[in-house]
N, C-alpha and C positions, 0 to 999 in steps of 0.2 A: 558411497556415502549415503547416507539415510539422509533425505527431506522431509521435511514439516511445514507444512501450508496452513496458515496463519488466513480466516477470513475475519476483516471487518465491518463491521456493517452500522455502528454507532457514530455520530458523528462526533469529534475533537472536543473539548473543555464543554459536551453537554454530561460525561460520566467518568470514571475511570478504566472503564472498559478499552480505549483506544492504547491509553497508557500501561494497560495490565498485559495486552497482545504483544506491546513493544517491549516489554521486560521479559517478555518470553523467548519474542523473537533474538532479543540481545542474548540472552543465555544460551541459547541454542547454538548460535552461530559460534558461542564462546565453547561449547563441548563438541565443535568440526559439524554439526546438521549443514547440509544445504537451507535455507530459509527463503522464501517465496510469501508475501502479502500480499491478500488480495486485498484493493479497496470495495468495499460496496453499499449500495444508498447512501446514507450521509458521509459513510468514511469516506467519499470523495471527495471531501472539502480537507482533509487530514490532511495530502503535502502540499497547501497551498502556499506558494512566495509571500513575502514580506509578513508574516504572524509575527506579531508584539506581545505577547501577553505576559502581564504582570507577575499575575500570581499563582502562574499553571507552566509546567514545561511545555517550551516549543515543541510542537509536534511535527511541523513542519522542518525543521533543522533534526530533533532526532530521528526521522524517516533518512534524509541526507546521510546521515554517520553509518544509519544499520544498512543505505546503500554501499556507501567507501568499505562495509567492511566484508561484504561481499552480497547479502540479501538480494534478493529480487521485489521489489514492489510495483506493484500495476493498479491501475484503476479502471472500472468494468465503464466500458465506451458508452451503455447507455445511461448508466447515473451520473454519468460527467456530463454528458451533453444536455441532460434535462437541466444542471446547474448551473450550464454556463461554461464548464471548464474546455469541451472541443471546439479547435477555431479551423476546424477545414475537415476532409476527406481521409480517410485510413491510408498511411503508405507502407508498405508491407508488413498492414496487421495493427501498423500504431498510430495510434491519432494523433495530433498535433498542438499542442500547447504549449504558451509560452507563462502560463500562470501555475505552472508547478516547480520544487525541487529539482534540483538535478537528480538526475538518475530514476523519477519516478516517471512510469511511461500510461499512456491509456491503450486499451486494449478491449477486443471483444470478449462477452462472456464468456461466449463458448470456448475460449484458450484458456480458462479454469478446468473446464472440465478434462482439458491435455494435463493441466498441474495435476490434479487428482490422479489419473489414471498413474502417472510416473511416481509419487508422493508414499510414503509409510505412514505417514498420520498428519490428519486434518484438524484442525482447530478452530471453532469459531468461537468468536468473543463478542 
């Protein structure tokens, strides 16, 4: 199966870039890709629990679905921790939060560069 790693780096309802990554990501997963998201600097705020917004799609709930439907998403363990988002010590590899999504995990940077090296093509947005 060919993978596609999807890196974000913009944060949620400040552009369309978060939402243009996940319409890619959803396509993909829809033509068999493996799919893999990274979160990075602001896009760590992307699967955060309880987002309300009016007048922008949940990004936090669509991260959720393109997990169910098989995606991988991670968020890079030091731009979470500068935000606020790690609340403890790495356990094998994953950091511990209870203020994301399900299915989205934190993780160190350098297990990006393991996605890459396994990956057919990288994207960032």
């Amino acid at each position: 199966m060919k993978t596609l790693i999807i890196i974000l780096h913009r944060g949620p309802y400040a552009s369309q870039r978060v939402d243009i990554g996940l319409n890619i990501a959803e396509k993909a997963l829809e033509k068999g890709y493996g799919v893999n998201v990274f979160l990075y600097m602001d896009a760590v705020h992307a699967p955060k629990r309880g987002q309300m917004p009016k007048y922008f799609p949940n990004i936090g709930e669509r991260l959720r679905i393109l997990v169910e439907k098989g995606a991988r998403v991670r968020a890079c363990s030091r731009c979470a921790a500068a935000r606020g988002y790690v609340e403890g010590n790495a356990d094998g590899g994953v950091y511990p939060t209870s203020q994301y999504v399900d299915g989205v995990s934190i993780i160190n940077l350098r297990e990006l560069g393991n996605w890459i090296k396994s990956s057919n093509k990288v994207l960032v947005v």
